[in-house]
Phi, psi and omega in degrees: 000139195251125185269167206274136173000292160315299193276328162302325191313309191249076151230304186304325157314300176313273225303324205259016180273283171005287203305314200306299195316287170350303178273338180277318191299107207266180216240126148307158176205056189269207187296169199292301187285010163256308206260022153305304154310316167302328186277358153294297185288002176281297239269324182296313189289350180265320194270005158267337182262358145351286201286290180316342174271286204304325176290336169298282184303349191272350198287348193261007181191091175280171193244164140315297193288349175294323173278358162290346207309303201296307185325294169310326175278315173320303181309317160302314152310329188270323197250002188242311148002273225292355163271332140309296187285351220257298175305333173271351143235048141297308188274356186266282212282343172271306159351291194301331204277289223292344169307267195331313156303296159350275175303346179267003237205283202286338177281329165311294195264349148321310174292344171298294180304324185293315167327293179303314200268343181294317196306297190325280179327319175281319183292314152339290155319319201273318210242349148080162175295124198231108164220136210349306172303351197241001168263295177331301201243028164251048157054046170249175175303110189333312182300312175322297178316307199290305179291342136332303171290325183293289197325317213280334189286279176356285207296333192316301188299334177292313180302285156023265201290268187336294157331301121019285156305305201289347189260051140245332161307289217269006182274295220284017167231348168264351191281297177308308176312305182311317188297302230292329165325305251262299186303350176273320182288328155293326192320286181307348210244316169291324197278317174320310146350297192300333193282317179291329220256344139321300168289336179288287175318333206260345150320300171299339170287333186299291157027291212236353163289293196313312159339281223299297188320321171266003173238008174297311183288334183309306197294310166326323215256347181268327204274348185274323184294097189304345195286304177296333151322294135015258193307338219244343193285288181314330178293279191283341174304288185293345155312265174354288166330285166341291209283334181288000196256276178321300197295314167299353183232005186255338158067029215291165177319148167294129186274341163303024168258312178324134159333157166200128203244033191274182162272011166264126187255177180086191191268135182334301212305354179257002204251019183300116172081025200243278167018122168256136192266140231264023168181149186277114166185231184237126176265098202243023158240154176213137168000122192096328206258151184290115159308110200329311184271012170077023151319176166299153191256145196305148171233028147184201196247137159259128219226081180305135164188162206306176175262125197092006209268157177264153192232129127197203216312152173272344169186152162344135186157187221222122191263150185226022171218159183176097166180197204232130181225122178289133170107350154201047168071213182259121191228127192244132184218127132304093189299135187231352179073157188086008202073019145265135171232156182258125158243115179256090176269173162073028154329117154299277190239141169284165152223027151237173199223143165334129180110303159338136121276141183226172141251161191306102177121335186294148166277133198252329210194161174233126184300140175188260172202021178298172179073006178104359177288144209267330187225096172306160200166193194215094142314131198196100190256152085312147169199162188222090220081060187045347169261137174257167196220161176302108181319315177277008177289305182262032170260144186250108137294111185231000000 
């Protein structure tokens, strides 16, 4: 479909500045792990001025949907927080447990050794002391002595070691009190966190209901209109382009090596009819099919499902997109290597970054109704070599 004019002129101007940049900037090459990292940090830095050229040319004609943009992006950054902070006092609340068994272990065995030395301390007492010089000259049988004196040596060296023991117990419990301080003031410190960074979402949510309530008939009335179909088609097909460009001059590690932890393994191309579709719900576009209003025909699957449901990756890869792109919300795209990517849209929140290695099956995104979409869901494109092909050829519905 040949998209209108206007929006190509000034999307094809960005891009082909873009492309000039892209290609002149050189890439370091010191030893292999700074320079993975450096070619990260190339692969972030292009796809921030990606993004930033695609918000420049988009910037000469605003949308209704447009006024959703900052809310949505707030929103998505506050849920991708707080899912941080949710895991950091997740491990702060295990931190505490597992102290505590320690210590409930080590007070065990402290009291056994205490126990063990009072015994000692007593028998001691009761039998009074016998000590070498007073075994040498009370005229027992030489032999006698001497294994007495072993023996005595014996027990001696046991208290000794028991004394010992028990004051390293008892350093290695006050060493435990110390941690278990240190994982509870994070415990408090993350869950304060969690509470400030909640009331920020749920502000941005208010937010972006008041947005959406004063622009819905606008937005009903642009999703009926093929131009903007169109235009939203075009828009990521030369994204896509963009990024096969980057990922191609960044030269980064093959991502079909990364762990999977889906059942499918190996290098995409092989991972053909293997696929899980990367969220549960009602599939109610599918590739191919003609849109109800004589739009451009679907390039991939609209999958309806409830809002927040976690999305995720369909196999091992490298994200190489991560923002909010009109027409598909906060938008997640994936290197999967070999020139395949995974496209996720109309995301309520991303929760990777540019740059992330992910495996098969980790949650990338939380479902949802951004970019002006109307129905929460989940958008899901493949594509290969910048073209896309039907998603359910190589998904195994089980």
């Amino acid at each position: 479909m040949i998209p209108p004019r206007s929006s190509a002129k000034s999307f094809r101007s960005a891009s082909c500045c873009l492309g000039l940049a892209l290609f002149l900037a050189p890439i370091p090459s010191p030893g292999q792990g700074e320079k993975e990292s450096q070619q990260l940090d190339a692969l972030r830095s292009r796809i921030e001025q990606l993004r930033a050229r695609i918000s420049a040319a988009e910037d000469s004609r605003s949308e209704a949907r447009d006024q959703l943009r900052e809310s949505e992006r707030a929103i998505s950054d506050s849920n991708r927080a707080l899912r941080a902070l949710g895991s950091r006092r997740a491990a702060a609340s295990s931190e505490l447990r597992k102290l505590a068994l320690q210590t409930e272990a080590l007070e065990s065995d402290i009291a056994s050794r205490q126990d063990s030395l009072g015994r000692w301390l007593a028998l001691r007492y009761i039998h009074g002391e016998r000590g070498d010089l007073r075994l040498l000259l009370s005229g027992q049988d030489p032999n006698s002595v001497t294994r007495e004196l072993h023996y005595l040596g014996y027990i001696s060296r046991a208290q000794t070691d028991l004394i010992e023991e028990l004051r390293a117990g008892l350093a290695r419990r006050r060493q435990l009190e110390a941690q278990a301080r240190e994982a509870s003031a994070e415990l408090v410190t993350a869950e304060s966190a969690l509470r400030r960074e909640r009331g920020v979402l749920l502000r941005q949510q208010l937010a972006r209901r008041k947005v959406l309530t004063r622009v819905s008939g606008q937005l009903r009335e642009q999703r009926r209109q093929v131009k903007y179909l169109e235009r939203d088609e075009f828009r990521l097909s030369r994204l896509v382009e963009e990024i096969d460009k980057v990922i191609a001059s960044t030269a980064l590690p093959r991502n079909e090596k990364l762990p999977d932890a889906s059942t499918a393994q190996g290098p995409f191309s092989g991972m053909r009819g293997k696929l899980r579709l990367p969220v549960k719900g009602d599939l109610t576009n599918r590739f191919g099919a003609q849109r109800s209003n004589g739009g451009p025909a679907w390039k991939g699957l609209f999958i309806r499902s409830r809002a927040g449901q976690e999305v995720r990756a369909v196999a091992a890869g490298r994200v190489v997109f991560s923002d909010w792109l009109r027409g598909f919300g906060n938008l997640l795209i994936i290197d999967h290597g070999q020139s395949y990517l995974t496209i996720y849209g109309n995301n309520e929140s991303v929760l990777k970054q540019v740059g992330e290695t992910v495996r098969g099956g980790d949650a990338v995104a939380t479902v949802g109704a951004s970019g002006g979409n109307l129905e929460s869901g989940l958008y899901f494109e493949i594509r290969h070599q910048g073209k896309a092909f039907d998603p359910m050829r190589w998904v195994s519905i089980k």
